[in-house]
C-alpha positions as CSV (number, residue, x, y, z in Angstrom):
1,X,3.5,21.4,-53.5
2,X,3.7,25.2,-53.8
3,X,2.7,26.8,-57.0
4,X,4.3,29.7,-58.7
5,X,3.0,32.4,-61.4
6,X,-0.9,31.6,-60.7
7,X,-2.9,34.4,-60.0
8,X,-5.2,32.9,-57.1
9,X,-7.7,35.7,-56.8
10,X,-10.5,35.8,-59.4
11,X,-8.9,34.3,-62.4
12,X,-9.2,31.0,-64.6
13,X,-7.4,28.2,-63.3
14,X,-6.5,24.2,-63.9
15,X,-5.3,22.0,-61.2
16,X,-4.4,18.8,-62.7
17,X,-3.6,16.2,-60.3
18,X,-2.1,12.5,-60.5
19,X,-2.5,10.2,-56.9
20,X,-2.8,6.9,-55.7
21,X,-5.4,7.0,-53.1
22,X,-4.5,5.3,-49.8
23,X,-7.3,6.3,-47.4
24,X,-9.7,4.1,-45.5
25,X,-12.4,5.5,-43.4
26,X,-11.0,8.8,-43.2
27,X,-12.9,12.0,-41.9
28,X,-13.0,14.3,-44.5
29,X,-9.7,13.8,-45.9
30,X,-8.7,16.0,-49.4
31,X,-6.4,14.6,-52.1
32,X,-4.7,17.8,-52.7
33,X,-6.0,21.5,-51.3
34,X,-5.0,24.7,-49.9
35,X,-6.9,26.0,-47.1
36,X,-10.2,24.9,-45.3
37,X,-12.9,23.3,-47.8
38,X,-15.2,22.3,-45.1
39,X,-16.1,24.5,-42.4
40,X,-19.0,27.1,-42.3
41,X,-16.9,29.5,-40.3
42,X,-15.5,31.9,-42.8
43,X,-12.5,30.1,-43.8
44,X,-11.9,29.6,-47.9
45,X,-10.3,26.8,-49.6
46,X,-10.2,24.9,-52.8
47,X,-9.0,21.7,-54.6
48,X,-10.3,17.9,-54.3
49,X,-11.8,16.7,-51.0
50,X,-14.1,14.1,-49.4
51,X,-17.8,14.7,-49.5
52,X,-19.1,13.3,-46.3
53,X,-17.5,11.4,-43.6
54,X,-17.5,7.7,-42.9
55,X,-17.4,4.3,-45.7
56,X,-18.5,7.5,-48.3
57,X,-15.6,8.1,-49.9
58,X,-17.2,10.2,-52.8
59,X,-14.4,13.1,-54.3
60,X,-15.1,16.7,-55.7
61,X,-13.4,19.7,-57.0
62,X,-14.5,22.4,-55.2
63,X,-14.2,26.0,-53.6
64,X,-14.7,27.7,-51.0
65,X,-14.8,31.4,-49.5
66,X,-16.5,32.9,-46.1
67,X,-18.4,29.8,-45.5
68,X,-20.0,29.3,-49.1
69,X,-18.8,26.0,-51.3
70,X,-19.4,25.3,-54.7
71,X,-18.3,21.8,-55.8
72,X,-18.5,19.5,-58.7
73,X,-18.8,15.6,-57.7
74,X,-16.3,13.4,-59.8
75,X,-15.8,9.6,-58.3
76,X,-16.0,7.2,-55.7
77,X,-12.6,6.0,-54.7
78,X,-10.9,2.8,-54.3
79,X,-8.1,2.1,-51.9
80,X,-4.7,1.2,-54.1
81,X,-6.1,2.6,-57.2
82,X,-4.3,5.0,-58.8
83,X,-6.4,8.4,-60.6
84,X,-6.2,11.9,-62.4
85,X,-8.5,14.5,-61.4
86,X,-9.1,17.9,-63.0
87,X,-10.5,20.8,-62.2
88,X,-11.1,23.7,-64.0
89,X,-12.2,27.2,-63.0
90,X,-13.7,29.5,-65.8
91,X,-14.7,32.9,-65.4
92,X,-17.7,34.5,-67.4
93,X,-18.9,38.3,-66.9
94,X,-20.2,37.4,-63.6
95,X,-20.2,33.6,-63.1
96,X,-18.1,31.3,-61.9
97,X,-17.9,27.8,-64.0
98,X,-16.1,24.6,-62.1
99,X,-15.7,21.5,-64.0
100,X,-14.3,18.3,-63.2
101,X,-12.5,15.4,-65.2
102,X,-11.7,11.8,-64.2
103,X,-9.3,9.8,-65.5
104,X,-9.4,12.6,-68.7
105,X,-13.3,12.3,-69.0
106,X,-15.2,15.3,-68.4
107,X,-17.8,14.4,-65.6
108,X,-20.0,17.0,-64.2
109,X,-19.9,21.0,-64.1
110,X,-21.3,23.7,-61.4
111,X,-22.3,27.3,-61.9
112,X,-23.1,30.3,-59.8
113,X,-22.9,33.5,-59.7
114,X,-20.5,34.8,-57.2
115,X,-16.6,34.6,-57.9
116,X,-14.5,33.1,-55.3
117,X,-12.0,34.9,-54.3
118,X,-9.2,32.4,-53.1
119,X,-6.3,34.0,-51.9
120,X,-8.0,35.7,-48.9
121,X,-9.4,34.0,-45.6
122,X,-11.1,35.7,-43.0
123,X,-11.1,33.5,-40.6
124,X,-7.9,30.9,-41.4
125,X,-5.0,34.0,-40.9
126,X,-2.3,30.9,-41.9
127,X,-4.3,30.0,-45.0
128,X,-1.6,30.0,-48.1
129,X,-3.7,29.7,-51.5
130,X,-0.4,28.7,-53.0
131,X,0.3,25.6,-51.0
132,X,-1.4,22.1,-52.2
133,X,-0.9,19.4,-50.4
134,X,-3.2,16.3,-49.3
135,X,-4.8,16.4,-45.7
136,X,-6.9,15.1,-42.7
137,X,-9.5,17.0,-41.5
138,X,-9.2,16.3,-37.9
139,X,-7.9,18.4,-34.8
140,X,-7.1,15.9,-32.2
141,X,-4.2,14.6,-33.8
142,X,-2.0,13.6,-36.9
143,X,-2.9,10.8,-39.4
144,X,-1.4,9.7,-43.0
145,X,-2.3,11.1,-46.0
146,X,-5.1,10.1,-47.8
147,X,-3.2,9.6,-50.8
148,X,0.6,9.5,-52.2
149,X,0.6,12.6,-54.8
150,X,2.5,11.7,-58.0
151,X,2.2,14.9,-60.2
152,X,0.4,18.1,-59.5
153,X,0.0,20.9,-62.4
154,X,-1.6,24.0,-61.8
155,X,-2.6,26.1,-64.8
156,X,-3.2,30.1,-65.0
157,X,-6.2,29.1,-67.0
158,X,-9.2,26.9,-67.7
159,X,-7.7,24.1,-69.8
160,X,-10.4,22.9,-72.5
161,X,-11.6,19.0,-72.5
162,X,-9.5,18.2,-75.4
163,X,-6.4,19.6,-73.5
164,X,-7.8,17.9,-70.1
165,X,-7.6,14.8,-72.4
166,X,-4.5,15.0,-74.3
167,X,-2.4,15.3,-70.8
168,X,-4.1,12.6,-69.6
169,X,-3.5,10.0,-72.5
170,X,0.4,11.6,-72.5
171,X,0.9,10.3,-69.0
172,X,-1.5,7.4,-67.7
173,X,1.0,4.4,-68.7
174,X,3.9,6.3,-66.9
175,X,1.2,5.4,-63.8
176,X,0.0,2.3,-64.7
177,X,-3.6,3.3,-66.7
């Protein structure tokens, strides 16, 4: 999915994102990102990815830039079920504020004080902040999808819980919630 009219330096942002997660024992596979969210090596990154390797199949929203990530933890997942995360980035004087939704239910937040700036890699040179899509973590070969993507919004600010909410309750019987 490539997104249009977002500003993918410093600003607010939304990603809104409707899947069916499909994964099993996956290493470090992300629903839906742009760029490198897990290596220490410079690269930057953001969107929803695996926290650890292995039978943990824990998701966050999170970002990353020259090797430091910030992420807020939202569920554990279920093969076959279908799910909405979002994610919102705020910006305040000098803070960056990520917070996450499930299934249109705000779940946890994260704050610090440096301000990714996500259309820049130092390390990735391909890196395109504007391309989402889902992926496996792994260089020796290709391997499905962790998940069949349904709908994917991306917002040129931070949408509030009662928006986060609304656009979830609009569209979860169109997938089956």
């Amino acid at each position: 999915y490539t997104i249009t009219g977002v500003d993918m330096g410093k600003s607010a942002l939304t990603i809104d994102c409707w899947f069916k997660y499909q994964a099993n024992n996956l290493y470090l596979p992300s629903i839906c990102a742009a760029g490198d969210m897990w290596s220490g090596d410079g690269q930057t990154g953001w969107g929803f990815g695996q926290r650890s390797s292995g039978s943990d199949k824990y998701y966050f929203f999170g970002m990353m830039e020259s090797g430091y990530r910030y992420t807020v933890d939202l569920a554990t997942m279920v093969d076959g079920t279908v799910y909405n995360f979002v994610g919102t980035r705020t910006i305040s004087g000098s803070q960056q504020i990520l917070k996450g939704y499930l299934n249109g239910q705000y779940i946890n937040s994260s704050t610090n004080n440096t301000i990714f700036n996500l259309s820049t890699s130092a390390y990735f040179p391909g890196y395109n902040p504007t391309v989402l899509k889902p992926q496996q973590y792994y260089a020796g070969g290709p391997n499905p999808p962790p998940a069949t993507l349904y709908s994917i919004k991306v917002y040129n600010r931070d949408l509030s819980a009662t928006e986060v909410t609304q656009n979830y309750n609009a569209l979860k019987n169109r997938y089956g919630l």
